[in-house]
KEKOLFI-997250 format. One line per 4 residues: number of its first residue (from 1); their letters; for each residue z, y, x of N, C-alpha, C. Coordinates in nm, 2 decimals, padded with zeros to 4 digits. Each point is the difference from the previous one (the first is absolute). Last residue first. Layout:
BEGIN
NUM> A> Z:Y:X:Z:Y:X:Z:Y:X | ...
END
This chain:
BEGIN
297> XXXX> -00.91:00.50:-00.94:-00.05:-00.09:-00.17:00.05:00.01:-00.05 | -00.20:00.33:00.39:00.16:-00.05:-00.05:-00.05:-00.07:-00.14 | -00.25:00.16:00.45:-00.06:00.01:-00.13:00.15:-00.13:-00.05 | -00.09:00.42:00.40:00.05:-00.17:-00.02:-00.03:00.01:-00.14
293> XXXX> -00.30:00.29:00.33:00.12:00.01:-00.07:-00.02:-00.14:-00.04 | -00.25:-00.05:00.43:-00.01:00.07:-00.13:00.15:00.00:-00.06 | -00.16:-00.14:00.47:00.10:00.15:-00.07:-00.08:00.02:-00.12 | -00.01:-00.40:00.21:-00.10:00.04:-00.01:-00.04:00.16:00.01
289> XXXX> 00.34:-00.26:00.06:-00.05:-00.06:00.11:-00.13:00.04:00.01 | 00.36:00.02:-00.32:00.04:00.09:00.14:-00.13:-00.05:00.07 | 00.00:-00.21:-00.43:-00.08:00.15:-00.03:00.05:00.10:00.14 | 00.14:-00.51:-00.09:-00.17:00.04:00.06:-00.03:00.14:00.00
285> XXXX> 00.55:-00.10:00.15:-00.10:-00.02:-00.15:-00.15:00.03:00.04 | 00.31:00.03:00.34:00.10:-00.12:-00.03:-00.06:00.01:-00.17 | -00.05:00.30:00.53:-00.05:00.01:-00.15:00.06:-00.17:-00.04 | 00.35:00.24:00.28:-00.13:-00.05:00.06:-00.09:-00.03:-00.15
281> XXXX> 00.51:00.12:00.09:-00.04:00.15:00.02:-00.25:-00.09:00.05 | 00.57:-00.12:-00.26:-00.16:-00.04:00.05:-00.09:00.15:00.00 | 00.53:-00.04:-00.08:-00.07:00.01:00.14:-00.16:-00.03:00.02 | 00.42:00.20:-00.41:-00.13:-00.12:00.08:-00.03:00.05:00.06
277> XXXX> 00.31:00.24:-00.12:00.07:-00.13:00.09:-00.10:-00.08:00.03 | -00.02:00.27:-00.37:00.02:00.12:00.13:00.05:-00.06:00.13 | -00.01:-00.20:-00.48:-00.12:-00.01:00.07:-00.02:00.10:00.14 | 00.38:-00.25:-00.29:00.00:00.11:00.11:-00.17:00.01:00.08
273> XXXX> 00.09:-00.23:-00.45:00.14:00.02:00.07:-00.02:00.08:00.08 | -00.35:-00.21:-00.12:00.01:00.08:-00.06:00.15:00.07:00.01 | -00.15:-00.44:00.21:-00.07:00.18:00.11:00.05:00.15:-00.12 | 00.11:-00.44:-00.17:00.08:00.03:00.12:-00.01:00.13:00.01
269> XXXX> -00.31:-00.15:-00.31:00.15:00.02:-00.03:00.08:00.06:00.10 | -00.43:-00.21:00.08:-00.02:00.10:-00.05:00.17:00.12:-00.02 | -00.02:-00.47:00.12:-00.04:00.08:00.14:00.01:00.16:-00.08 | 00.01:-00.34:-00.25:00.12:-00.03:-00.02:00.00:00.16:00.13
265> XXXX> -00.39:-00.13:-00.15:00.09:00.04:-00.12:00.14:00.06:00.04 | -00.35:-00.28:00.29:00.00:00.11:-00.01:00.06:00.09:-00.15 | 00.09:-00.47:00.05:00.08:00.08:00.11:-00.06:00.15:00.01 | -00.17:-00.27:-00.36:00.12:00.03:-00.04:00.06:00.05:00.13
261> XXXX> -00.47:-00.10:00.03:00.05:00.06:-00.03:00.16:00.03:-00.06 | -00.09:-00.33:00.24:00.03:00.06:00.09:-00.04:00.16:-00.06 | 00.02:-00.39:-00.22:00.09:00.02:00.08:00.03:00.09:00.08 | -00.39:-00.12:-00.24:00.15:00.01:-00.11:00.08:00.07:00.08
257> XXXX> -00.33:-00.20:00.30:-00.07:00.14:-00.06:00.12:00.03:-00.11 | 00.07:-00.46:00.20:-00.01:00.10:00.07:00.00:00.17:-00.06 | -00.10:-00.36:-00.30:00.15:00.00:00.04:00.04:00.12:00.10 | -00.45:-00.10:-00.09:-00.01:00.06:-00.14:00.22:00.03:00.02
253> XXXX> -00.26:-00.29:00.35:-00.05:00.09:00.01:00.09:00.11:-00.11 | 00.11:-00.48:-00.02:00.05:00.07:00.09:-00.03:00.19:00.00 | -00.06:-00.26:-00.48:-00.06:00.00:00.14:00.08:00.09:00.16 | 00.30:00.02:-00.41:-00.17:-00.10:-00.02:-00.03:-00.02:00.16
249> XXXX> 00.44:00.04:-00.11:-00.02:00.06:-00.16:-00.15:-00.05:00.02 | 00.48:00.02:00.35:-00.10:-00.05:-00.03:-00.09:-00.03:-00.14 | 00.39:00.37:00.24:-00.06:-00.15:-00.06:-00.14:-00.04:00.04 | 00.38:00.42:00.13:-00.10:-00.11:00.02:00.00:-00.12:-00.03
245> XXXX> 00.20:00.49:-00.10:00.05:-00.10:-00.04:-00.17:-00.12:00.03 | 00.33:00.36:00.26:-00.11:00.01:-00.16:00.01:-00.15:00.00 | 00.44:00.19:00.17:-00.14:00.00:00.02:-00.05:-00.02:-00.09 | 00.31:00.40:00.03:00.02:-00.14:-00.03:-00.16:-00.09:00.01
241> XXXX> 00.16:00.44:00.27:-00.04:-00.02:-00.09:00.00:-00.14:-00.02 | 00.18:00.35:00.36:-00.05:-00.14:-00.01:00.03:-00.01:-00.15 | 00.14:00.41:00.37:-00.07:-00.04:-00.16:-00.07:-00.14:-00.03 | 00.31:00.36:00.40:-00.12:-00.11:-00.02:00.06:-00.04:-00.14
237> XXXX> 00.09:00.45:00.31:00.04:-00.08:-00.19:-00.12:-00.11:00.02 | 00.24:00.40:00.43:-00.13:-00.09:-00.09:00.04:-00.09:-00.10 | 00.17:00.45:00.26:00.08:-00.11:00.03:-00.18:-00.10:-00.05 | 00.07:00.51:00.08:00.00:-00.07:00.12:00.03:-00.17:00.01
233> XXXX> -00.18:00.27:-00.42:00.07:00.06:00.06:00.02:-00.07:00.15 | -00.22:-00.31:-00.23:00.10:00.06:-00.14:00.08:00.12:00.10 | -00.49:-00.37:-00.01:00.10:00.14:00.08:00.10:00.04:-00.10 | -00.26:-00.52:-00.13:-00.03:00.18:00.01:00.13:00.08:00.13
229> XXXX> -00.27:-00.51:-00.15:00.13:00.06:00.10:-00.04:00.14:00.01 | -00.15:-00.45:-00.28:-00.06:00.10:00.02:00.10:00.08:00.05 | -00.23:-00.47:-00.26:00.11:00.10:00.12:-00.05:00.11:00.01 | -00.10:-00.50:-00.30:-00.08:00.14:00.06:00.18:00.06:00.03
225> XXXX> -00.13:-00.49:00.04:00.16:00.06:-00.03:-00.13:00.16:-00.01 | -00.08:-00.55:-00.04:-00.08:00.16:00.01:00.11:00.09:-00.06 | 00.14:-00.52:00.17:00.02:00.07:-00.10:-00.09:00.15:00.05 | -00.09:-00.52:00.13:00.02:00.11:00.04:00.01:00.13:-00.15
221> XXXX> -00.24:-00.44:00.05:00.09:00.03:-00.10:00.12:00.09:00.08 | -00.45:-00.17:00.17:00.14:-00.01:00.08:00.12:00.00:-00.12 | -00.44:00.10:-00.14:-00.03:-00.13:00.10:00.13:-00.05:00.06 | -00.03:00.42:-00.25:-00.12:-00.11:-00.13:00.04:-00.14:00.13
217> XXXX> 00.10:00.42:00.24:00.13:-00.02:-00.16:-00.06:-00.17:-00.08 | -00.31:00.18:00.37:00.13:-00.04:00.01:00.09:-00.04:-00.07 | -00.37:00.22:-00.12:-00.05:-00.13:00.03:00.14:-00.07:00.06 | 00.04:00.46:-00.14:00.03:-00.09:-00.08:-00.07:-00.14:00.03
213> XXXX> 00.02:00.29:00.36:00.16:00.00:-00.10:-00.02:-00.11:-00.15 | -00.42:00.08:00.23:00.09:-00.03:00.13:00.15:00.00:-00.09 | -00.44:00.27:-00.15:00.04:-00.12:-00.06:00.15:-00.10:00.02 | -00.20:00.57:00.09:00.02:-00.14:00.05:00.07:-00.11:-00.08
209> XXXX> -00.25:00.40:-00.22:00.15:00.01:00.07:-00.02:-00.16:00.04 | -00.39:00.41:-00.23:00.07:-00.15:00.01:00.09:00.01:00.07 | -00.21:00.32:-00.37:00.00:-00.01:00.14:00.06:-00.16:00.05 | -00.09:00.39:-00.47:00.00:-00.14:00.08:-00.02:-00.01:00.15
205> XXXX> 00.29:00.38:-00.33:-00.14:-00.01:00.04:-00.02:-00.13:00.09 | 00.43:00.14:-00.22:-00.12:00.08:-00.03:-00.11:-00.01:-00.01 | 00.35:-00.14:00.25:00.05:00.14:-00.01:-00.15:00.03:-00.11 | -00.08:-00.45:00.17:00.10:00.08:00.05:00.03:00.16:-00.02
201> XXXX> -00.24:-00.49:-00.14:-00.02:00.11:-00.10:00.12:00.04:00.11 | -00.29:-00.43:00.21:00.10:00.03:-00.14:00.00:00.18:00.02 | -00.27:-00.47:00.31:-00.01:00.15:-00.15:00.08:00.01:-00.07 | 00.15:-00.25:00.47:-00.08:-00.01:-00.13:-00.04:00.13:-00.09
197> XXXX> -00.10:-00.10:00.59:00.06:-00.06:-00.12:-00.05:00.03:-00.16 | -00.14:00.12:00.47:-00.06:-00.12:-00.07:00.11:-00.07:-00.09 | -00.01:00.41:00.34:-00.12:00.03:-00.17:-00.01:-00.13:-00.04 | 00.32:00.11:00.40:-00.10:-00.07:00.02:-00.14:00.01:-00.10
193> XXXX> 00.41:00.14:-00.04:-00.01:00.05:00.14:-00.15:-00.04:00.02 | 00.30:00.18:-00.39:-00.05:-00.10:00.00:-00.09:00.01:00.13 | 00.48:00.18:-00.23:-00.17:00.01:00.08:-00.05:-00.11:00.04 | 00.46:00.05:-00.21:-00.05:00.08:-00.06:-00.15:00.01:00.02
189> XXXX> 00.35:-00.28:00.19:-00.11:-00.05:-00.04:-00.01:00.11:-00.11 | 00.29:-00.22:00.39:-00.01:00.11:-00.01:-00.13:00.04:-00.09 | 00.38:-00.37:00.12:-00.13:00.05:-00.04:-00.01:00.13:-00.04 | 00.41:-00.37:00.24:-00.03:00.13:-00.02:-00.18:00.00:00.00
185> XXXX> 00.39:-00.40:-00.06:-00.13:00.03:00.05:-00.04:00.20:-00.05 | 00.46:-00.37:00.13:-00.06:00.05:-00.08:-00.14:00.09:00.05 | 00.21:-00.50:00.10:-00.02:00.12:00.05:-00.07:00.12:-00.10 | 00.09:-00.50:00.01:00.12:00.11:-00.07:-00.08:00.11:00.03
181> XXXX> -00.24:-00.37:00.09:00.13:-00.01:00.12:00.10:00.09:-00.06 | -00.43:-00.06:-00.22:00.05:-00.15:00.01:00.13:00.00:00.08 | -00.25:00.35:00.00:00.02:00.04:-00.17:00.11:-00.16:00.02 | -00.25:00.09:00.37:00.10:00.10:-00.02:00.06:00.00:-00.15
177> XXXX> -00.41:-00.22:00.14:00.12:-00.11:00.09:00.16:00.13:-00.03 | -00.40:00.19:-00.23:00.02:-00.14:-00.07:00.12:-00.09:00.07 | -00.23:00.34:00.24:00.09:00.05:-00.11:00.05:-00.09:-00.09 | -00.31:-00.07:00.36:00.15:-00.01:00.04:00.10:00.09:-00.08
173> XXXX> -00.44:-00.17:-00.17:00.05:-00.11:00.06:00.17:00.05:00.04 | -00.33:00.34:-00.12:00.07:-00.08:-00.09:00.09:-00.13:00.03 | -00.23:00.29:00.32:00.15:00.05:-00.05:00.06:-00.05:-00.17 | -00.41:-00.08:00.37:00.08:-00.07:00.00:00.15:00.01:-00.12
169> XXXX> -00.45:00.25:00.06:-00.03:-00.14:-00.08:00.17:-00.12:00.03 | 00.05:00.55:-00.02:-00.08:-00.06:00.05:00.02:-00.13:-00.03 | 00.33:00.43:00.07:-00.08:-00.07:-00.12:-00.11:-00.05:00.11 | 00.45:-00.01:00.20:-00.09:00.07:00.02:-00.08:-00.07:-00.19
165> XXXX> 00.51:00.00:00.10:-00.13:-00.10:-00.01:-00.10:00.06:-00.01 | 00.56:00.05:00.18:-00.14:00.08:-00.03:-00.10:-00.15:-00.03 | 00.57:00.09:00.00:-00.10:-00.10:00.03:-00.15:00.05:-00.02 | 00.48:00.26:00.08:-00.08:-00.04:-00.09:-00.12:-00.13:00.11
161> XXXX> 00.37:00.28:00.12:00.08:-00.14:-00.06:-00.14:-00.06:-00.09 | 00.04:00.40:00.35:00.08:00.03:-00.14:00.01:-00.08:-00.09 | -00.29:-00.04:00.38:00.14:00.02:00.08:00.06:00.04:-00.12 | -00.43:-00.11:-00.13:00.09:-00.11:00.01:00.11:00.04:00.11
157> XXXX> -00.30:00.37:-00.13:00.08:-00.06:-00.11:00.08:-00.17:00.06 | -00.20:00.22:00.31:00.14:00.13:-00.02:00.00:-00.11:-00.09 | -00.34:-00.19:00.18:00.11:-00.03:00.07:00.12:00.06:-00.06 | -00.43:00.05:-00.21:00.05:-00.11:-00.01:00.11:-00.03:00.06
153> XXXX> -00.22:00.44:00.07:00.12:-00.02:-00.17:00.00:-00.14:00.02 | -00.26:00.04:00.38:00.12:00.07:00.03:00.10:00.00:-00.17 | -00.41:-00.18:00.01:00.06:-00.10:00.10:00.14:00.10:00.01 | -00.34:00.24:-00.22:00.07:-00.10:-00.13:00.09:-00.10:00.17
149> XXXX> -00.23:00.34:00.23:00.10:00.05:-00.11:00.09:-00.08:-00.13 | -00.35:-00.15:00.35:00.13:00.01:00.08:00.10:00.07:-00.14 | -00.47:-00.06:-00.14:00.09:-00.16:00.03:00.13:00.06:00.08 | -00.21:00.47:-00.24:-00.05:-00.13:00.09:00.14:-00.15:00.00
145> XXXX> -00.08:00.13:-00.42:-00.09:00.02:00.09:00.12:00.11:00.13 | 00.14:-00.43:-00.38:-00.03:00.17:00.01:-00.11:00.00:00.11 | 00.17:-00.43:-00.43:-00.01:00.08:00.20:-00.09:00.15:00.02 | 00.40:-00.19:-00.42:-00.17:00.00:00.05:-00.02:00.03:00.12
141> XXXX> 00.39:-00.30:-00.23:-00.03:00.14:00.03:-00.12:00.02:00.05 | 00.40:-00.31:-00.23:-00.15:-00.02:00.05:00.00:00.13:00.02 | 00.47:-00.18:00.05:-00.08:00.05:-00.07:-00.17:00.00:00.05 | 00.56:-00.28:-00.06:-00.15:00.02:00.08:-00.07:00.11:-00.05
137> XXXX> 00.56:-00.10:00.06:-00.11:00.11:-00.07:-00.10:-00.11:00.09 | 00.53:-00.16:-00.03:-00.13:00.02:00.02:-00.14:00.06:-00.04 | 00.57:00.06:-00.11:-00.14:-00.08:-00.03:-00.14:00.03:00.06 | 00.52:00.14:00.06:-00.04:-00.17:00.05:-00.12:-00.03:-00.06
133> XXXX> 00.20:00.45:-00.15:00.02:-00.11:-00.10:-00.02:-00.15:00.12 | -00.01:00.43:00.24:00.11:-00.06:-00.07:00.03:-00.05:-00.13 | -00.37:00.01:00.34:00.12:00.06:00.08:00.11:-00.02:-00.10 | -00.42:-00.09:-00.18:00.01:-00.05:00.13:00.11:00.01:00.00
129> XXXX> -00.09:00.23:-00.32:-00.03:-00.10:-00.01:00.05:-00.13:00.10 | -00.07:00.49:00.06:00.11:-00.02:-00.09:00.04:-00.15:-00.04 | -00.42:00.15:00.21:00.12:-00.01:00.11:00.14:-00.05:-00.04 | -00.35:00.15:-00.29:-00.01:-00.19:00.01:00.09:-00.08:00.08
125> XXXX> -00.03:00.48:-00.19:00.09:-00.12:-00.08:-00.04:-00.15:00.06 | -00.18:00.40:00.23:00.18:-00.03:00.01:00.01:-00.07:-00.10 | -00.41:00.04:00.03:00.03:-00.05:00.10:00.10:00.04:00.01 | -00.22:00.21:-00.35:00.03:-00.18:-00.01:00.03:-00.06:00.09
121> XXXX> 00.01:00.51:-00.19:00.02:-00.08:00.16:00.05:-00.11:-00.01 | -00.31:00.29:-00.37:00.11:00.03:00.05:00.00:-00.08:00.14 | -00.44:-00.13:-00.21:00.11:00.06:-00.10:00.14:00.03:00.08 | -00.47:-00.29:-00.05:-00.01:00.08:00.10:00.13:00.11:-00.02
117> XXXX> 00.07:-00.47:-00.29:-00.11:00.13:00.03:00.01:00.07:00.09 | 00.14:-00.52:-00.08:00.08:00.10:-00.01:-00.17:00.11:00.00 | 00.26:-00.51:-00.08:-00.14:00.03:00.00:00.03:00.19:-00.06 | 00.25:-00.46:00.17:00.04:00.13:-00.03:-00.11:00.07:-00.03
113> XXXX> 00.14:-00.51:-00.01:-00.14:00.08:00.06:00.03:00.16:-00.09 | 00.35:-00.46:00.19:-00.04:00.10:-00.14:-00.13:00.08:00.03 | 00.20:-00.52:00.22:-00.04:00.10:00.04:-00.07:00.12:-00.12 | 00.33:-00.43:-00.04:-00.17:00.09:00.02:00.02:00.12:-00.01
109> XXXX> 00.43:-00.32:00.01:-00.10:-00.01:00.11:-00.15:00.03:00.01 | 00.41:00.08:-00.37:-00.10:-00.12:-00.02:-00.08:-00.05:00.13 | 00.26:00.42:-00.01:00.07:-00.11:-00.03:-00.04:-00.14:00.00 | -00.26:00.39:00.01:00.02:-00.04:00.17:00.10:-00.12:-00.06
105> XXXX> -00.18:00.20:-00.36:-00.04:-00.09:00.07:00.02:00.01:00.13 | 00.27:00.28:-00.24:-00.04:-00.16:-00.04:-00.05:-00.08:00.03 | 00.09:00.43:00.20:00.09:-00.09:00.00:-00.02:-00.13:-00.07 | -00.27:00.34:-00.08:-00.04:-00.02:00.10:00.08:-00.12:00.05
101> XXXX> 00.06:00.20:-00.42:-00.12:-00.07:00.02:-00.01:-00.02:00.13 | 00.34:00.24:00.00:00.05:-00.09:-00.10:-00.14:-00.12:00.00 | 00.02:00.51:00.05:-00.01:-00.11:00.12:00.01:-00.15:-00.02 | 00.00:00.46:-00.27:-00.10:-00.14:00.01:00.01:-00.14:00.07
97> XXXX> 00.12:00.49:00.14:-00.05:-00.02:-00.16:-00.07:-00.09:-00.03 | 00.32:00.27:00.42:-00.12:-00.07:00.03:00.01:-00.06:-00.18 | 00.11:00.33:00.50:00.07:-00.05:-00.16:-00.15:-00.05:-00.07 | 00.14:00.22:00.55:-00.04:-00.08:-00.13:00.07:-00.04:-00.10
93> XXXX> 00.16:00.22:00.40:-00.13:00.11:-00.05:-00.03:-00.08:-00.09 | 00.32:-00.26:00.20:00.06:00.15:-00.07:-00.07:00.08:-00.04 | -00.13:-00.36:00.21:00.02:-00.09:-00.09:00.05:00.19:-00.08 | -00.14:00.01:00.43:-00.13:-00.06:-00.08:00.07:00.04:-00.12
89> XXXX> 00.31:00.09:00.35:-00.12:00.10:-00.05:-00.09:-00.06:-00.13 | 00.29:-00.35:00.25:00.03:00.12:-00.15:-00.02:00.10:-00.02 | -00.29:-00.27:00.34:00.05:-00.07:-00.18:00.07:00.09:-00.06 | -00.17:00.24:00.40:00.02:-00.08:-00.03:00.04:-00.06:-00.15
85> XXXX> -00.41:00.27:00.36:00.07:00.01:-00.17:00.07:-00.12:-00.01 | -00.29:00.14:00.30:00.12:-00.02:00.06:00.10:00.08:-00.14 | -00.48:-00.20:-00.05:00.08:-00.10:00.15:00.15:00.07:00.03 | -00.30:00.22:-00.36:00.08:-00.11:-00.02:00.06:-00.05:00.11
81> XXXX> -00.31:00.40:-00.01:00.16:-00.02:00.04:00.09:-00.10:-00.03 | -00.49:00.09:-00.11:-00.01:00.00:00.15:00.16:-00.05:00.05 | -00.03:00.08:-00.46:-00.08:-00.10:00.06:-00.02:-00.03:00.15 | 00.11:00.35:-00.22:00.14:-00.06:-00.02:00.00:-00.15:00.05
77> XXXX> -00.40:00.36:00.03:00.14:00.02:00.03:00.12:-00.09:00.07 | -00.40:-00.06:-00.36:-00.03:-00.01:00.21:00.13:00.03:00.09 | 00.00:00.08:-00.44:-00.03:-00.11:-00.02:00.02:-00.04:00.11 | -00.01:00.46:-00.09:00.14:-00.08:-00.03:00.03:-00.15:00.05
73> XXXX> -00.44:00.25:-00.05:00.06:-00.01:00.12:00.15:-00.03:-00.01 | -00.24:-00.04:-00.37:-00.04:-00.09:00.10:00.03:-00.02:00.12 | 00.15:00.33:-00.34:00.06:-00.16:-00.01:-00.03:-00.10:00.12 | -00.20:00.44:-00.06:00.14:00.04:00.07:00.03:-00.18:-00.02
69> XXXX> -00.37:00.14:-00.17:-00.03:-00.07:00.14:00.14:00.01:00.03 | -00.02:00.06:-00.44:-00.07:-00.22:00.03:-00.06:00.08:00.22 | 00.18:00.32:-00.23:00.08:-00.02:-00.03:-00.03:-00.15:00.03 | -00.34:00.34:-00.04:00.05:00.05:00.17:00.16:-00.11:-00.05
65> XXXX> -00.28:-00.03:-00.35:-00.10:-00.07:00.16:00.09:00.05:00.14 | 00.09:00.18:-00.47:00.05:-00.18:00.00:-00.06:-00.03:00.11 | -00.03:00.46:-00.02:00.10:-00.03:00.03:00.04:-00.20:00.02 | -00.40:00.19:-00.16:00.01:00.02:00.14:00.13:-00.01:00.00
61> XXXX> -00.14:-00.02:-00.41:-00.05:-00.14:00.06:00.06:00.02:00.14 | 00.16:00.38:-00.27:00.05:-00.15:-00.03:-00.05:-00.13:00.11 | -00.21:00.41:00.03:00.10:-00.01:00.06:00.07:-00.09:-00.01 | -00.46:-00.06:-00.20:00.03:00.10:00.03:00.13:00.00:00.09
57> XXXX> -00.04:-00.37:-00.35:-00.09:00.06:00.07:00.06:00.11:00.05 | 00.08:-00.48:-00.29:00.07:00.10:00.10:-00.13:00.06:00.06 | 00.04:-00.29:-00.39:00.03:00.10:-00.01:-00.01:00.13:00.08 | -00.05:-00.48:00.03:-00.10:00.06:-00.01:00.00:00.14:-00.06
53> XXXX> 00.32:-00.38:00.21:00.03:00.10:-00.06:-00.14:00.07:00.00 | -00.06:-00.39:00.18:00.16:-00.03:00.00:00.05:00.11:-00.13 | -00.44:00.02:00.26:00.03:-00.12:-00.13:00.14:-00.02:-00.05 | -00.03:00.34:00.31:-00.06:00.06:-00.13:-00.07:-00.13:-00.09
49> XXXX> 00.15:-00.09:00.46:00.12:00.11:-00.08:-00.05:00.03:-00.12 | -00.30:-00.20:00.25:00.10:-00.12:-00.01:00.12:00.06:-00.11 | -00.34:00.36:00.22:-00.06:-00.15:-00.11:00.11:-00.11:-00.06 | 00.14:00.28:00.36:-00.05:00.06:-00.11:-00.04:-00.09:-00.12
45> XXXX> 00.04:-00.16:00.44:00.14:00.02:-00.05:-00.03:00.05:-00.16 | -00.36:-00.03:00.29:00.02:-00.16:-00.08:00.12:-00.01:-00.10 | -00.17:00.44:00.29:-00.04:-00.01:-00.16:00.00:-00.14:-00.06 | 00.24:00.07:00.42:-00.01:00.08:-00.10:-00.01:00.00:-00.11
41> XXXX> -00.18:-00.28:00.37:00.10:-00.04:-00.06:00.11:00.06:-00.16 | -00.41:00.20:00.28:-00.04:-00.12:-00.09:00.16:-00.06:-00.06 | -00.02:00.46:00.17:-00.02:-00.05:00.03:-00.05:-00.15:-00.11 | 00.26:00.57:00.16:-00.12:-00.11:-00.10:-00.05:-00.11:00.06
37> XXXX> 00.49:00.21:00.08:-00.14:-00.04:00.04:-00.08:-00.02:-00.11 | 00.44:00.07:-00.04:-00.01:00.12:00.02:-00.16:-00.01:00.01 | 00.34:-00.34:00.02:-00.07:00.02:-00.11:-00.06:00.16:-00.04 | 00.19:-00.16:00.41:-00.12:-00.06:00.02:-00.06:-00.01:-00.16
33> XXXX> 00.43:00.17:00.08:-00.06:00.10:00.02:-00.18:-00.12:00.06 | 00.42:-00.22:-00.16:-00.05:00.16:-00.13:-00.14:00.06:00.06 | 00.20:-00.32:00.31:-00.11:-00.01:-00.10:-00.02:00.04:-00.07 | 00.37:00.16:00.23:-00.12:00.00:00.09:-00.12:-00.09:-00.08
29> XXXX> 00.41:00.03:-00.22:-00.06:00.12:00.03:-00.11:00.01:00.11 | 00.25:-00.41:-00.09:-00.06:00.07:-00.11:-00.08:00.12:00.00 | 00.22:-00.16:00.37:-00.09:-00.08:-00.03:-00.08:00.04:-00.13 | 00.46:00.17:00.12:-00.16:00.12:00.10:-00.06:-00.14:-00.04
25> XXXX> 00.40:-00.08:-00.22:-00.01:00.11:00.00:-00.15:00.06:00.06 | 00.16:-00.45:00.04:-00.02:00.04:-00.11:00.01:00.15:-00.01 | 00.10:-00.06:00.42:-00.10:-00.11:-00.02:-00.05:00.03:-00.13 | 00.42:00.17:00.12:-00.10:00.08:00.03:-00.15:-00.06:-00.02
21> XXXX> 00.42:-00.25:-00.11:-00.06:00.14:-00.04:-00.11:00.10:00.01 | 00.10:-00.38:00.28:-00.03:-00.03:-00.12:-00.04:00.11:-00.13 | 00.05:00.08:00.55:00.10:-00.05:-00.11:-00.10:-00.06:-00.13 | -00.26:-00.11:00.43:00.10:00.11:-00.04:00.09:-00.02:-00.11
17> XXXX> -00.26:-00.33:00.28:00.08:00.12:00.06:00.08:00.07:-00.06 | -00.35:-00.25:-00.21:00.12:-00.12:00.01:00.13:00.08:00.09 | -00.42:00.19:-00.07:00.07:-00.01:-00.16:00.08:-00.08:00.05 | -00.26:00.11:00.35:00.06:00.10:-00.02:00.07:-00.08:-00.14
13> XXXX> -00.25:-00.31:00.14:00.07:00.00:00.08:00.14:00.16:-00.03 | -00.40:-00.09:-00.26:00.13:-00.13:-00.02:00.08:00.08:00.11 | -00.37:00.19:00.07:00.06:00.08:-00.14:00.11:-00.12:-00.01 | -00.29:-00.11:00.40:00.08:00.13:-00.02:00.10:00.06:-00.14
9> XXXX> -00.32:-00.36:-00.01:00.13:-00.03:00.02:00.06:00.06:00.09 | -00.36:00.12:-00.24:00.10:-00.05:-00.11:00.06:-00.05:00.09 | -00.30:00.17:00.25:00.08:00.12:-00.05:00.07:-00.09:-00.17 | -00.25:-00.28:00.35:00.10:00.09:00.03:00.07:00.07:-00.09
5> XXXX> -00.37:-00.16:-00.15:00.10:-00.08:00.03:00.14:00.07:00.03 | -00.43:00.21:-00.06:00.11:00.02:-00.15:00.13:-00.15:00.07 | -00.39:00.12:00.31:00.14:00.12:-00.03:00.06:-00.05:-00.13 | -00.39:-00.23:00.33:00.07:-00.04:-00.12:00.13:00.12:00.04
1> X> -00.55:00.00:00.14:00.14:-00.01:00.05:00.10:00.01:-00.12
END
């Protein structure tokens, strides 16, 4: 029997009811307290935190873990509460660094590939997007378990202007028809969902990161915008970074892999900003999967 349905759209339902204040206020603190658990997700947070700052141990670490769940639930929160969030709510909680790159190529009619990290609440700047720049958001997104739960975030996110593209053998094709229409493309590409992307150096230690942004960038000439939308107190700061720079240099293959190390560079950076905002909470290097300690280069 399916309960997690329901109860995410029980929790929308309350977040969209109450004041707002109060929303950002008890969301946080009710996931603080799931950082209280032991659990697998837990010790993925851990791990992730201590490539970031290998420093951190003992209360320090525990504190950075009970601070990446208050964000999360921040996340879900504010998230559940978009639909009755209007434009000058949006536009007054946001401020924004960079933007300029984004504006350009919409100017030109391509579509920009925001290529963002599991990281603060990237679904108000997309809303933001929508509702009051006029620019259409697509974003890829992964499919969840159970089918009624991802069918149900497909409907919330496109009642808040977005365009969804499930991953899978189709979502190049209709990512590609999106890059061709203006539409700006939301990625989410710190994880690699599938294990079949490229080998590059993240925080340290090798791992791979979906290819998909930069096979895009190299094919569409699509600008690889890295992003990244932190919390600033109740308001949020989107960050858009100048893009990289995709050429063409050798072999397709050897182009791709360049590229997409210079986005985990760029990824690294961001998260380093407010690593207490990353959200990857699933193993995403060979040594989580094995639990051996991470071997840094």
């Amino acid at each position: 029997m399916d309960l997690v349905t329901p109860a995410y759209r029980a929790a929308s339902a309350v977040a969209q009811a109450a004041p707002g204040v109060v929303v950002d206020a008890v969301a946080p603190r009710l996931a603080g307290l799931l950082a209280l658990r032991s659990s697998d997700r837990r010790e993925m947070v851990e791990r992730h935190q201590r490539r970031v700052d290998p420093g951190l141990s003992g209360a320090a670490l525990r504190r950075r873990v009970q601070q990446v769940y208050a964000s999360y639930g921040r996340y879900y929160g504010e998230s559940f509460r978009l639909p009755s969030v209007g434009p000058d709510e949006l536009d007054a909680r946001f401020s924004t660094e960079g933007f300029e790159h984004v504006e350009r190529s919409v100017d030109k009619g391509v579509g920009p590939l925001l290529c963002l990290p599991h990281l603060g609440s990237w679904e108000w700047s997309a809303y933001w997007l929508s509702r009051v720049r006029d620019i259409p958001v697509t974003a890829v997104v992964e499919r969840v378990e159970p089918p009624a739960l991802f069918d149900w975030f497909v409907d919330f996110r496109e009642s808040i202007g977005m365009q969804i593209v499930p991953l899978g053998p189709e979502a190049g094709r209709a990512t590609v028809a999106a890059v061709k229409a203006g539409r700006a493309i939301a990625l989410l590409c710190d994880r690699d969902i599938g294990r079949g992307g490229v080998d590059v150096t993240f925080f340290g230690e090798r791992t791979t990161l979906p290819s998909g942004p930069a096979v895009l960038a190299l094919r569409t000439g699509a600008p690889l915008l890295p992003t990244a939308v932190y919390d600033a107190g109740r308001s949020h700061h989107g960050v858009v970074r100048p893009p990289l720079p995709a050429e063409r240099r050798g072999s397709f293959r050897e182009d791709v892999a360049a590229l997409t190390q210079l986005l985990a560079d760029e990824l690294e950076g961001l998260i380093r900003r407010a690593p207490e905002q990353w959200h990857l909470m699933q193993p995403n290097w060979p040594s989580d999967r094995t639990g051996t300690p991470a071997v840094r280069l």
